[in-house]
mmCIF file of the N, C-alpha and C atoms, coordinates in Angstrom:
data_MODEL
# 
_entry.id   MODEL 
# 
loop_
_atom_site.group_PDB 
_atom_site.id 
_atom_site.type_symbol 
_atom_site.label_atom_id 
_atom_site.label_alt_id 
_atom_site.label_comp_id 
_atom_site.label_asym_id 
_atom_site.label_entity_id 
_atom_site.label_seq_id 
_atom_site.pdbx_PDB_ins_code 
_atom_site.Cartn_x 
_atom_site.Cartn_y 
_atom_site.Cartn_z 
_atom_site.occupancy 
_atom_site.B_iso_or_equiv 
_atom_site.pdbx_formal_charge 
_atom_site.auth_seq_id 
_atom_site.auth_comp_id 
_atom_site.auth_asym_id 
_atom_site.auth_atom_id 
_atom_site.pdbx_PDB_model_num 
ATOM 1   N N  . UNK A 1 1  ? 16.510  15.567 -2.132  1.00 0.00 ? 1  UNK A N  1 
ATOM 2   C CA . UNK A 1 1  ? 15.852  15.772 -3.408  1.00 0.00 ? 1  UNK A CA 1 
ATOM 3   C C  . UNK A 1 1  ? 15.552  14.431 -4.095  1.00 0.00 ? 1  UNK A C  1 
ATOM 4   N N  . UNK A 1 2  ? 16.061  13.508 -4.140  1.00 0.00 ? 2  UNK A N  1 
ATOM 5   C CA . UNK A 1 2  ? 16.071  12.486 -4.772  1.00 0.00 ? 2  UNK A CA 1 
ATOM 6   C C  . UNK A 1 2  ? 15.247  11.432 -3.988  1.00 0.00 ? 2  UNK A C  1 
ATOM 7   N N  . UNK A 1 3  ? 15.480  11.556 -2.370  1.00 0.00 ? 3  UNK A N  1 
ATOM 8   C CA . UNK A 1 3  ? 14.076  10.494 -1.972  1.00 0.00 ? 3  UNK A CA 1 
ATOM 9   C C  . UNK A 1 3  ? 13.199  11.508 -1.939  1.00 0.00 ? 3  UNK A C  1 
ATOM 10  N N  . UNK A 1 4  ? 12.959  13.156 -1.815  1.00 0.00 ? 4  UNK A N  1 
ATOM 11  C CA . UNK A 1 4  ? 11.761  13.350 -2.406  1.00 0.00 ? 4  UNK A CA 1 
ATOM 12  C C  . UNK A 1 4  ? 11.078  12.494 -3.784  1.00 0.00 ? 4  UNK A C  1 
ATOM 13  N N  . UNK A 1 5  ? 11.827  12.478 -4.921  1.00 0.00 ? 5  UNK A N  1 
ATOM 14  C CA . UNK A 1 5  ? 11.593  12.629 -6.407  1.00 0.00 ? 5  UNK A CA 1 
ATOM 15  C C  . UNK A 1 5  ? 11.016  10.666 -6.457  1.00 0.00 ? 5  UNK A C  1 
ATOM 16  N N  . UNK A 1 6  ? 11.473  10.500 -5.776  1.00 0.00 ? 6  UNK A N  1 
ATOM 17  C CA . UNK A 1 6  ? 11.371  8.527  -5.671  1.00 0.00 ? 6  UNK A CA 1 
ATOM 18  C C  . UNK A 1 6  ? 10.025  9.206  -4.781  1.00 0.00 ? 6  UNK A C  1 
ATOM 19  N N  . UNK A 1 7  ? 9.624   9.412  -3.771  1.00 0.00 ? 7  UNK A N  1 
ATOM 20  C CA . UNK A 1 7  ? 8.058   9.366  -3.326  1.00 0.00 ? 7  UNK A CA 1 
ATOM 21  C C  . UNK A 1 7  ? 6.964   9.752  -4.041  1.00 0.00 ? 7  UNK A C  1 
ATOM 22  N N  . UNK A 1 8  ? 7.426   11.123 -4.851  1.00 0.00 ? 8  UNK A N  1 
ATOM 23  C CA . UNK A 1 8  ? 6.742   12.016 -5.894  1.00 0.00 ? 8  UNK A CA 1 
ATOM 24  C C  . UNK A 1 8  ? 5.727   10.668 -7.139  1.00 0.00 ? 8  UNK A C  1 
ATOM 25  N N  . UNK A 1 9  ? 7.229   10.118 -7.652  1.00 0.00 ? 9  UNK A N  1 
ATOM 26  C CA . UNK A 1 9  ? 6.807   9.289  -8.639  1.00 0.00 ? 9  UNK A CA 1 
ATOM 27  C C  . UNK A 1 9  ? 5.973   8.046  -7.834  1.00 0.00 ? 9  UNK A C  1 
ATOM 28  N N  . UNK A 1 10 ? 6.884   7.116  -7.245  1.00 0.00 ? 10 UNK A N  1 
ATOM 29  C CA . UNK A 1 10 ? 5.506   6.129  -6.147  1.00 0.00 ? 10 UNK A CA 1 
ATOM 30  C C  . UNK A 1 10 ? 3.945   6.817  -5.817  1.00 0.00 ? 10 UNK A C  1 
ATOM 31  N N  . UNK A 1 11 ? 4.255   8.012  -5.761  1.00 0.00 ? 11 UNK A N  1 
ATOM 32  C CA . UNK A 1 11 ? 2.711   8.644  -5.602  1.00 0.00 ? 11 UNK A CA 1 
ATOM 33  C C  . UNK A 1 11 ? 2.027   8.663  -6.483  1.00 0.00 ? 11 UNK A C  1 
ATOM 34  N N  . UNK A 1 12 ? 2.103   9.185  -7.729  1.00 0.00 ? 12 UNK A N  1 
ATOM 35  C CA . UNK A 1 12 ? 1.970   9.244  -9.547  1.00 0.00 ? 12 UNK A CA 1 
ATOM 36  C C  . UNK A 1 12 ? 1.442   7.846  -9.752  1.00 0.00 ? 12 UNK A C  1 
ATOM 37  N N  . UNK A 1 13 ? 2.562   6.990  -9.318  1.00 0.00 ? 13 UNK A N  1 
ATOM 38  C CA . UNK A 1 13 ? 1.509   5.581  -10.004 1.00 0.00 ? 13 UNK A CA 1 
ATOM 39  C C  . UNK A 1 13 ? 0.527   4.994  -8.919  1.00 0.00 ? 13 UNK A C  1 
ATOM 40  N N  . UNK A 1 14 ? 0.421   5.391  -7.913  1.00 0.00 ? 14 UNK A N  1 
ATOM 41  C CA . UNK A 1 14 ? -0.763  4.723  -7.279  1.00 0.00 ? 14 UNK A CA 1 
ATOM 42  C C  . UNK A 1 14 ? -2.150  5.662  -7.670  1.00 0.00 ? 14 UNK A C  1 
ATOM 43  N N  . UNK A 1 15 ? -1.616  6.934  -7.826  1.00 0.00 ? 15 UNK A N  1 
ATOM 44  C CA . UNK A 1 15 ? -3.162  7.800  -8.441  1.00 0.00 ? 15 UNK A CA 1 
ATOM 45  C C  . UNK A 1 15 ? -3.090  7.744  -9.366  1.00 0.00 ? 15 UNK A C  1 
ATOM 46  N N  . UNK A 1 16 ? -2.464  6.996  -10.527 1.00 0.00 ? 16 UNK A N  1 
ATOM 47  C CA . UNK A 1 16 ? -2.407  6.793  -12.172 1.00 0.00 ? 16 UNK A CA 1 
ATOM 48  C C  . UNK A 1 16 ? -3.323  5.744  -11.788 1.00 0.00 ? 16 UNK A C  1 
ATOM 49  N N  . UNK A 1 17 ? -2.989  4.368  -11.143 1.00 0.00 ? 17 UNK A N  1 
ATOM 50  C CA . UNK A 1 17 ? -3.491  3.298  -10.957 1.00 0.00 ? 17 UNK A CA 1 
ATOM 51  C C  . UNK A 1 17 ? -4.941  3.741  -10.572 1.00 0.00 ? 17 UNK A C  1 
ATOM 52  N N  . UNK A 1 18 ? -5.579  4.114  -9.657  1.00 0.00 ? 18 UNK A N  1 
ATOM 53  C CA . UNK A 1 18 ? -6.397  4.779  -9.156  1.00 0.00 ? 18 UNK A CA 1 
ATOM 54  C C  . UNK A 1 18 ? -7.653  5.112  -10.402 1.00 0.00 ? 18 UNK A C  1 
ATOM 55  N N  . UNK A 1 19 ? -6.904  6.117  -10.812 1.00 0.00 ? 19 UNK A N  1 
ATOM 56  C CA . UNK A 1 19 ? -7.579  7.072  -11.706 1.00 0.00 ? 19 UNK A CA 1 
ATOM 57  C C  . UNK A 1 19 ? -8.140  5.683  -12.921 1.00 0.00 ? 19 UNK A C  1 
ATOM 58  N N  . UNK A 1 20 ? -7.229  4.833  -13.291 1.00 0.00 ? 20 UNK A N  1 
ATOM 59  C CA . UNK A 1 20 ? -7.495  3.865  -14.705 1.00 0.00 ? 20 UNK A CA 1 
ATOM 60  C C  . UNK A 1 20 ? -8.509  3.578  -14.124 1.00 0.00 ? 20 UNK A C  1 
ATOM 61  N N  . UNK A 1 21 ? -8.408  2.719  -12.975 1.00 0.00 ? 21 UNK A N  1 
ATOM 62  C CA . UNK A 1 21 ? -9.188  1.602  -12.262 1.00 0.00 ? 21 UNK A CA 1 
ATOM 63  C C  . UNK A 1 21 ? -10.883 2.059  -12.288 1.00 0.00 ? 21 UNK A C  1 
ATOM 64  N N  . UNK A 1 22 ? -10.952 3.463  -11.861 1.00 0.00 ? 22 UNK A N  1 
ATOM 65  C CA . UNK A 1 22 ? -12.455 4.698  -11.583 1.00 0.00 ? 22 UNK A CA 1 
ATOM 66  C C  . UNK A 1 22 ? -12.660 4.510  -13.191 1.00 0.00 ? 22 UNK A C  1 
ATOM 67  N N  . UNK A 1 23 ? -11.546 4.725  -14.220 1.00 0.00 ? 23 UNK A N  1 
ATOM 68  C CA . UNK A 1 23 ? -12.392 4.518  -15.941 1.00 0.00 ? 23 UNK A CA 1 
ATOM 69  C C  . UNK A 1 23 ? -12.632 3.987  -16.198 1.00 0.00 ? 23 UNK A C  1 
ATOM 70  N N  . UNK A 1 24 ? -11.861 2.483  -16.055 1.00 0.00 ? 24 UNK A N  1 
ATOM 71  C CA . UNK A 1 24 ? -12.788 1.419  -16.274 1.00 0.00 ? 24 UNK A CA 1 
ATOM 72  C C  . UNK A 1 24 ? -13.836 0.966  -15.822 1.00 0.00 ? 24 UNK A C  1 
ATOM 73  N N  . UNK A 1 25 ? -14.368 1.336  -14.642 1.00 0.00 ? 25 UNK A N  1 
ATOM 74  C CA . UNK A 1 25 ? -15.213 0.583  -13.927 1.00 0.00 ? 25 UNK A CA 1 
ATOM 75  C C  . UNK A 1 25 ? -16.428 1.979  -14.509 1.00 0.00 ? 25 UNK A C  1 
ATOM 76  N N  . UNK A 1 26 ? -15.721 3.397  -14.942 1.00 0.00 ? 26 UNK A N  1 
ATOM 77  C CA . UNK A 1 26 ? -17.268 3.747  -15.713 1.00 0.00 ? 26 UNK A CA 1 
ATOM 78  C C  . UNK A 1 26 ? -17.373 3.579  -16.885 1.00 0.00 ? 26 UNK A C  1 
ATOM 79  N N  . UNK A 1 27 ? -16.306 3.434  -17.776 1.00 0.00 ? 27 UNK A N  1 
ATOM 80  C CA . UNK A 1 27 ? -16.840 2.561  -19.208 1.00 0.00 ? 27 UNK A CA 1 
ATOM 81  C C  . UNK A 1 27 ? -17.192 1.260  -19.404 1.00 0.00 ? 27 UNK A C  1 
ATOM 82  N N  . UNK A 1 28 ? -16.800 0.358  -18.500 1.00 0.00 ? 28 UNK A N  1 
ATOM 83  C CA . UNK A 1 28 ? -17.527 -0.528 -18.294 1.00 0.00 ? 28 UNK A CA 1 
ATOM 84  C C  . UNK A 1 28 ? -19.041 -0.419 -18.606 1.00 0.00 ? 28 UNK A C  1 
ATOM 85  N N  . UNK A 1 29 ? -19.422 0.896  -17.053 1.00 0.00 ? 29 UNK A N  1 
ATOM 86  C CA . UNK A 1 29 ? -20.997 0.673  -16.849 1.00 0.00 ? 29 UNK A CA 1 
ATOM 87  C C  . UNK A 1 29 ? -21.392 1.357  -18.117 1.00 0.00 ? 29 UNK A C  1 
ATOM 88  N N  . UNK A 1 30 ? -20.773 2.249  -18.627 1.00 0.00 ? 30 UNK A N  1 
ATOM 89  C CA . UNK A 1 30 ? -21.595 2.595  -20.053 1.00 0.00 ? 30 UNK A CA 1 
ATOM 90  C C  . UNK A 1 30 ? -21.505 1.860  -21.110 1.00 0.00 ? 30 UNK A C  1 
ATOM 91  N N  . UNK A 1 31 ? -20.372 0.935  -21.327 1.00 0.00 ? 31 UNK A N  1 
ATOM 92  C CA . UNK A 1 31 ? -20.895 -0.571 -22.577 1.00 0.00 ? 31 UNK A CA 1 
ATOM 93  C C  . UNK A 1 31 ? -21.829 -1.177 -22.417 1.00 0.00 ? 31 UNK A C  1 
ATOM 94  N N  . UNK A 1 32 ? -21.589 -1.357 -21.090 1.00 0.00 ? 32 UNK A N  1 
ATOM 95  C CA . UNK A 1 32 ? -23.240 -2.459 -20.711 1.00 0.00 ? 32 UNK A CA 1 
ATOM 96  C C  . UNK A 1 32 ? -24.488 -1.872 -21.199 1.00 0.00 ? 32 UNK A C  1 
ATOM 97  N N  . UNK A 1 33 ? -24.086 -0.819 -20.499 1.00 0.00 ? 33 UNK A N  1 
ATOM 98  C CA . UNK A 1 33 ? -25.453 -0.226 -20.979 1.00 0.00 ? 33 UNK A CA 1 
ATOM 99  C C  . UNK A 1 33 ? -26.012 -0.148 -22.650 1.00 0.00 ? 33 UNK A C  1 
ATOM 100 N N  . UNK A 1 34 ? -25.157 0.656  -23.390 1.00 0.00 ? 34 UNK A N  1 
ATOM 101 C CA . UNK A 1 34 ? -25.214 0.419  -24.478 1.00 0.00 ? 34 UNK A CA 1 
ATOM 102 C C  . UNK A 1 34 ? -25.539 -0.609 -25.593 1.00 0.00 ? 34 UNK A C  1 
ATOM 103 N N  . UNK A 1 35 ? -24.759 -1.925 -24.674 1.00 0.00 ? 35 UNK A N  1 
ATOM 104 C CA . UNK A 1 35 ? -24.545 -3.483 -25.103 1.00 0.00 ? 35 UNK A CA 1 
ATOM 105 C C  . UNK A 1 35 ? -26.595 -3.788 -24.882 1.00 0.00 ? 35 UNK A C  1 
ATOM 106 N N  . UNK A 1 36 ? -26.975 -3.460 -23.652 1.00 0.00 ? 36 UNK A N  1 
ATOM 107 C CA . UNK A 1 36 ? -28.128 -3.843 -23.548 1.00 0.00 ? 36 UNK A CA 1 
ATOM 108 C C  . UNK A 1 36 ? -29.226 -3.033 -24.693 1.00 0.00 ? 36 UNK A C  1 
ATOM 109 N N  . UNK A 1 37 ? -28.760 -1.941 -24.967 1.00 0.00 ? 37 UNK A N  1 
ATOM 110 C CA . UNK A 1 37 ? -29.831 -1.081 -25.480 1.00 0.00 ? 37 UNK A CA 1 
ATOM 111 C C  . UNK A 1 37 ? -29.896 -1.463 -27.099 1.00 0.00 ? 37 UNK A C  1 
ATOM 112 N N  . UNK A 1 38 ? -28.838 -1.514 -27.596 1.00 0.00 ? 38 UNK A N  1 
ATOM 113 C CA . UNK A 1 38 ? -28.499 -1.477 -29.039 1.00 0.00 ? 38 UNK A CA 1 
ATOM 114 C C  . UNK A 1 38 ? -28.323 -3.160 -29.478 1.00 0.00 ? 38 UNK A C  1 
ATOM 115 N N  . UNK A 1 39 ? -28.084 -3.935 -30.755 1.00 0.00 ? 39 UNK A N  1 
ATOM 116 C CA . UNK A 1 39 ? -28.174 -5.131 -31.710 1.00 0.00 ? 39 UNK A CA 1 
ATOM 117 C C  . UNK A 1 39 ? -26.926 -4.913 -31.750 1.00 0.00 ? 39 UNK A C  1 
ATOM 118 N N  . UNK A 1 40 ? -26.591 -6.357 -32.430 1.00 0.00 ? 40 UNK A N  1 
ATOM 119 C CA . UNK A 1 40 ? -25.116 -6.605 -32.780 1.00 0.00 ? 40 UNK A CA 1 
ATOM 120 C C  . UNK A 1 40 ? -24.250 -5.844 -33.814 1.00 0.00 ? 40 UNK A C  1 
ATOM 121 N N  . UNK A 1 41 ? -25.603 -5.198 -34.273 1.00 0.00 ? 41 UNK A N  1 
ATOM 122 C CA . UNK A 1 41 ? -25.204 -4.547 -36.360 1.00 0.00 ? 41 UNK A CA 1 
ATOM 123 C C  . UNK A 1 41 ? -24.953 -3.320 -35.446 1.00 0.00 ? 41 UNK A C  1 
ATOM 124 N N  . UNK A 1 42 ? -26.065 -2.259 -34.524 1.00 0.00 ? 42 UNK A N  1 
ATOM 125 C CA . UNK A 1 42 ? -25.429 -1.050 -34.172 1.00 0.00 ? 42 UNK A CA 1 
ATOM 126 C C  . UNK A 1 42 ? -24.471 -1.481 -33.352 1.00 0.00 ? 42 UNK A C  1 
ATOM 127 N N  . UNK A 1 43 ? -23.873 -2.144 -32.621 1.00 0.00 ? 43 UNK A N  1 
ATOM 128 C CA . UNK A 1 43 ? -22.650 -2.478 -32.065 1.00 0.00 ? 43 UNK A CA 1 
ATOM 129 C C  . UNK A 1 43 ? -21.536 -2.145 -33.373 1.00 0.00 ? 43 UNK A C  1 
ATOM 130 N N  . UNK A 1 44 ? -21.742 -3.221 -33.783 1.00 0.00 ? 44 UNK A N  1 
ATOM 131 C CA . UNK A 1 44 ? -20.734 -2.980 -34.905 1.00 0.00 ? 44 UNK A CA 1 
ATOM 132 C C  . UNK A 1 44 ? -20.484 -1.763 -35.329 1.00 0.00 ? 44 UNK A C  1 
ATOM 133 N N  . UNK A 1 45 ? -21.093 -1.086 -35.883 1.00 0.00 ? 45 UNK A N  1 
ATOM 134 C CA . UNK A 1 45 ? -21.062 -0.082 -36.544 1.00 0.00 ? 45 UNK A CA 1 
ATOM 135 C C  . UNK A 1 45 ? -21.136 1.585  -35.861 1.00 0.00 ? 45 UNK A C  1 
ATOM 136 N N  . UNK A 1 46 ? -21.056 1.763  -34.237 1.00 0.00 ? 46 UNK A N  1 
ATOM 137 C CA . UNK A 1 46 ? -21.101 2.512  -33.698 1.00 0.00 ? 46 UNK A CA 1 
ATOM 138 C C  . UNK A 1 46 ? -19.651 3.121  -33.641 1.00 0.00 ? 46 UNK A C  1 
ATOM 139 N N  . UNK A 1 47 ? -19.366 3.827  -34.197 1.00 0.00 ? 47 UNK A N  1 
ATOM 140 C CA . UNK A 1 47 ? -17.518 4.421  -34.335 1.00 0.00 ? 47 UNK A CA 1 
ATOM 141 C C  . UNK A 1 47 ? -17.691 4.611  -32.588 1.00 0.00 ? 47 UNK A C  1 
ATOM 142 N N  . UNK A 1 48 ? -18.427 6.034  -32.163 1.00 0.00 ? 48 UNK A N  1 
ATOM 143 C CA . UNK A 1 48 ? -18.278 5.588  -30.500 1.00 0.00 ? 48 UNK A CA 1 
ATOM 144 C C  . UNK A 1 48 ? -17.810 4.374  -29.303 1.00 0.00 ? 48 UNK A C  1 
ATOM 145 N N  . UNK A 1 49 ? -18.853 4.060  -30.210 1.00 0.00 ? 49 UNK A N  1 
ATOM 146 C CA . UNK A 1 49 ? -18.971 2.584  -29.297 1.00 0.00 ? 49 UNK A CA 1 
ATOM 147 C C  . UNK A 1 49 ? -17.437 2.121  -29.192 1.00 0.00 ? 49 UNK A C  1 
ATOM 148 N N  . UNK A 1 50 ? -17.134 1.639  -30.459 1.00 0.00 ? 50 UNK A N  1 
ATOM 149 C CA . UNK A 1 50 ? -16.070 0.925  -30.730 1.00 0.00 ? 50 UNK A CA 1 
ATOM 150 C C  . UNK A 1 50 ? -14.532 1.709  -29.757 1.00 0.00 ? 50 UNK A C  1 
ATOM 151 N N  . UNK A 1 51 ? -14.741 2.896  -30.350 1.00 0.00 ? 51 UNK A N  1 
ATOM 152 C CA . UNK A 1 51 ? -13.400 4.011  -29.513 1.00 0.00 ? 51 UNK A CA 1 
ATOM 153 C C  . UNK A 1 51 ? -13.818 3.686  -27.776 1.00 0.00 ? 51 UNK A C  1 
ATOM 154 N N  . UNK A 1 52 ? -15.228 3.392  -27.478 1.00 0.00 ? 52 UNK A N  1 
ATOM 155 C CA . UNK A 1 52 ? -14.874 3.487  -26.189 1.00 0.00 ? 52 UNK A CA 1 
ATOM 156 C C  . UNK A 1 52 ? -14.175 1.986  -25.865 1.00 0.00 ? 52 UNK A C  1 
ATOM 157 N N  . UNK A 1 53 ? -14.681 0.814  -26.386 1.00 0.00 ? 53 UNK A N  1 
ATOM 158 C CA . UNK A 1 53 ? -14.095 0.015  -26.626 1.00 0.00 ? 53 UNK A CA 1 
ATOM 159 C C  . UNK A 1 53 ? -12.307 -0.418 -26.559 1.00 0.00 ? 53 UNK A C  1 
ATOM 160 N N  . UNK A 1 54 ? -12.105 0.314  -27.347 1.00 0.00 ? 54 UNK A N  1 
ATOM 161 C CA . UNK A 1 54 ? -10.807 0.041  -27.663 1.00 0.00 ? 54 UNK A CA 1 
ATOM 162 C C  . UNK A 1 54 ? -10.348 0.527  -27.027 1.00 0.00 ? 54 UNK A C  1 
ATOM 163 N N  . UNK A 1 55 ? -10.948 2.188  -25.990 1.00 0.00 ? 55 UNK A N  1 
ATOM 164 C CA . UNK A 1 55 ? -9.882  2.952  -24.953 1.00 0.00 ? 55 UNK A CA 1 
ATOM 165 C C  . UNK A 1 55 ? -9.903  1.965  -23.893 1.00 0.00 ? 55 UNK A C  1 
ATOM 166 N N  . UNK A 1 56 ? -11.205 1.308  -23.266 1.00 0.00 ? 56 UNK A N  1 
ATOM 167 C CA . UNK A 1 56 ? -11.316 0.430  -22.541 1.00 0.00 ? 56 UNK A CA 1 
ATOM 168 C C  . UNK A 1 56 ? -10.231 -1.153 -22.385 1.00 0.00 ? 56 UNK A C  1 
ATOM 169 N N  . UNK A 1 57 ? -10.287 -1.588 -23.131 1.00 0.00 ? 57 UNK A N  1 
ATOM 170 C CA . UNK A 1 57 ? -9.054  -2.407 -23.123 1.00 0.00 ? 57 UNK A CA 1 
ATOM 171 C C  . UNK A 1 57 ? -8.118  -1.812 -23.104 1.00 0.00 ? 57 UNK A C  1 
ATOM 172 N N  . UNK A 1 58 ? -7.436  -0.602 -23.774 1.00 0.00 ? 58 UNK A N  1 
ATOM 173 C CA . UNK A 1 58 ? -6.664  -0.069 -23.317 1.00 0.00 ? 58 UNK A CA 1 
ATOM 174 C C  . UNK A 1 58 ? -5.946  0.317  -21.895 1.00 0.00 ? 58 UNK A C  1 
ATOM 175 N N  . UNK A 1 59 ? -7.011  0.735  -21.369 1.00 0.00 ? 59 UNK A N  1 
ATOM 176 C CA . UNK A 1 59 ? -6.675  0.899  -20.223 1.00 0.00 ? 59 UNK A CA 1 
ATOM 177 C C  . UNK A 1 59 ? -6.474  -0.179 -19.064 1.00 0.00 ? 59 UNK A C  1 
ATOM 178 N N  . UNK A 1 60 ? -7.222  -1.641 -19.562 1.00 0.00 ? 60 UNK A N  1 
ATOM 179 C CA . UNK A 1 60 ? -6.957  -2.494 -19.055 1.00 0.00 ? 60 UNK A CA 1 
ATOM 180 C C  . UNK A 1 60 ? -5.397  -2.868 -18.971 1.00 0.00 ? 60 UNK A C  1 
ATOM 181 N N  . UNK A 1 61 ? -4.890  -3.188 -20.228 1.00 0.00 ? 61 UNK A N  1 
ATOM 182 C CA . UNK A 1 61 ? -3.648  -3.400 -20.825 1.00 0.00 ? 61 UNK A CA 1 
ATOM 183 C C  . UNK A 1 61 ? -2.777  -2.268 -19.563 1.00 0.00 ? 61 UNK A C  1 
ATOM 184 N N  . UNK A 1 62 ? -3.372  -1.034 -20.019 1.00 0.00 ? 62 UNK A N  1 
ATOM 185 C CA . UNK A 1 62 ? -2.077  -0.727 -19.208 1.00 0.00 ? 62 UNK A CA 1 
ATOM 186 C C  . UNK A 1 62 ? -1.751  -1.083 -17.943 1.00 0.00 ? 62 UNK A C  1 
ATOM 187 N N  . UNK A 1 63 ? -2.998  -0.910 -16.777 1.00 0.00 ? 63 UNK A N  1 
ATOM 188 C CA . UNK A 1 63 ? -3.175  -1.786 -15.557 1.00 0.00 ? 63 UNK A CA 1 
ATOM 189 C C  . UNK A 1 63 ? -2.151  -2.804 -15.593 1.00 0.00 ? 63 UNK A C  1 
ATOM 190 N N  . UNK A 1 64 ? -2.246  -3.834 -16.527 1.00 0.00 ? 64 UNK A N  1 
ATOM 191 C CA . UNK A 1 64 ? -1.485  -4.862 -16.431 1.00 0.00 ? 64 UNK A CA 1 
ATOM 192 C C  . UNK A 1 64 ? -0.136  -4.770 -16.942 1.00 0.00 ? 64 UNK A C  1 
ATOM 193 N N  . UNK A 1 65 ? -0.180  -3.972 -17.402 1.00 0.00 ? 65 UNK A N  1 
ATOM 194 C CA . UNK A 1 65 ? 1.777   -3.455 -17.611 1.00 0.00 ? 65 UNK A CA 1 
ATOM 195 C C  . UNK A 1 65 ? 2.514   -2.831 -16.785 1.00 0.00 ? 65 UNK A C  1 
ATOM 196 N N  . UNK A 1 66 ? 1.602   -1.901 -15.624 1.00 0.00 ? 66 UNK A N  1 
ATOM 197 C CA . UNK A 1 66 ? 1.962   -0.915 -14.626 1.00 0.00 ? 66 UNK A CA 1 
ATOM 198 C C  . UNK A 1 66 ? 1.915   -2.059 -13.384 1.00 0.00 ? 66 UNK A C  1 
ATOM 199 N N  . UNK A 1 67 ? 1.281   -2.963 -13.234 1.00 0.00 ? 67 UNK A N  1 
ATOM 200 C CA . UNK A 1 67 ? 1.402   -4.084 -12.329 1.00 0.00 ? 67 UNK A CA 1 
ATOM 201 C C  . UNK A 1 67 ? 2.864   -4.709 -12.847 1.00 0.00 ? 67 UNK A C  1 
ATOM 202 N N  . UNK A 1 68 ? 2.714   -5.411 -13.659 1.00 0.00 ? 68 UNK A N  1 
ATOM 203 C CA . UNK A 1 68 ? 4.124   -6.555 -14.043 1.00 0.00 ? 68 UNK A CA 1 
ATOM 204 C C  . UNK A 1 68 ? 5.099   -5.352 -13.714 1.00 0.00 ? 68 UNK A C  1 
ATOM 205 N N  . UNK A 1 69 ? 5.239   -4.238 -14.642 1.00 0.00 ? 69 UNK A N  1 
ATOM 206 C CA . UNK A 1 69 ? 6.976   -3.634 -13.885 1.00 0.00 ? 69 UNK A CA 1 
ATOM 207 C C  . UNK A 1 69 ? 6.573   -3.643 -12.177 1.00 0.00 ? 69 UNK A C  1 
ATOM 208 N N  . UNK A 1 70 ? 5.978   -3.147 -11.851 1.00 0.00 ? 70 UNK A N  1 
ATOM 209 C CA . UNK A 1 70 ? 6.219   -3.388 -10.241 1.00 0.00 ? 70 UNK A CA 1 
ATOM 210 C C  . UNK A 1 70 ? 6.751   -4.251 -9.661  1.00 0.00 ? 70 UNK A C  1 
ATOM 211 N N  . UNK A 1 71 ? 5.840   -5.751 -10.135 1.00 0.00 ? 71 UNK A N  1 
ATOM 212 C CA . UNK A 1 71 ? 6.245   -6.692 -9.954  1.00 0.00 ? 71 UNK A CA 1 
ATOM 213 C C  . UNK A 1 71 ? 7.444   -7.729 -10.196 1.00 0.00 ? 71 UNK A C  1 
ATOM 214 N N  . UNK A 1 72 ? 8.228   -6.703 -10.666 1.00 0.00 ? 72 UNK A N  1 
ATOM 215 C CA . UNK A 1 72 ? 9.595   -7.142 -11.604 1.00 0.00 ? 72 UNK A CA 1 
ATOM 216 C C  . UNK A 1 72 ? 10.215  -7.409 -10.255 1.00 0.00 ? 72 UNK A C  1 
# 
């Protein structure tokens, strides 16, 4: 039960990892896009925009927190 429960979880974070990696790389392509279409003022001022923004680093951040404990 328990080296089940240790594979279970090792599995969890490589398709956690997985899964971030596929969001970022499509919010990415939809800032750009956005970034190209819209001025600095609708940038600013796009509440969207901004939330995707901020989930986006987010999810970066976590990437890099779910790396370092590994790497502990």
């Amino acid at each position: 039960m328990k080296q089940q429960s240790e594979l279970r979880t090792e599995q969890a974070v490589t398709l956690l990892l997985q899964t971030l990696t596929h969001n970022i790389n499509d919010t990415g392509i939809i800032l750009d896009e956005f970034e190209v279409t819209h001025d600095d003022a609708e940038l600013c001022y796009s509440k969207p925009y901004n939330a995707l923004v901020a989930g986006h680093f987010a999810m970066k951040e976590a990437i890099e927190r779910i790396n370092n404990q590994l790497n502990k």
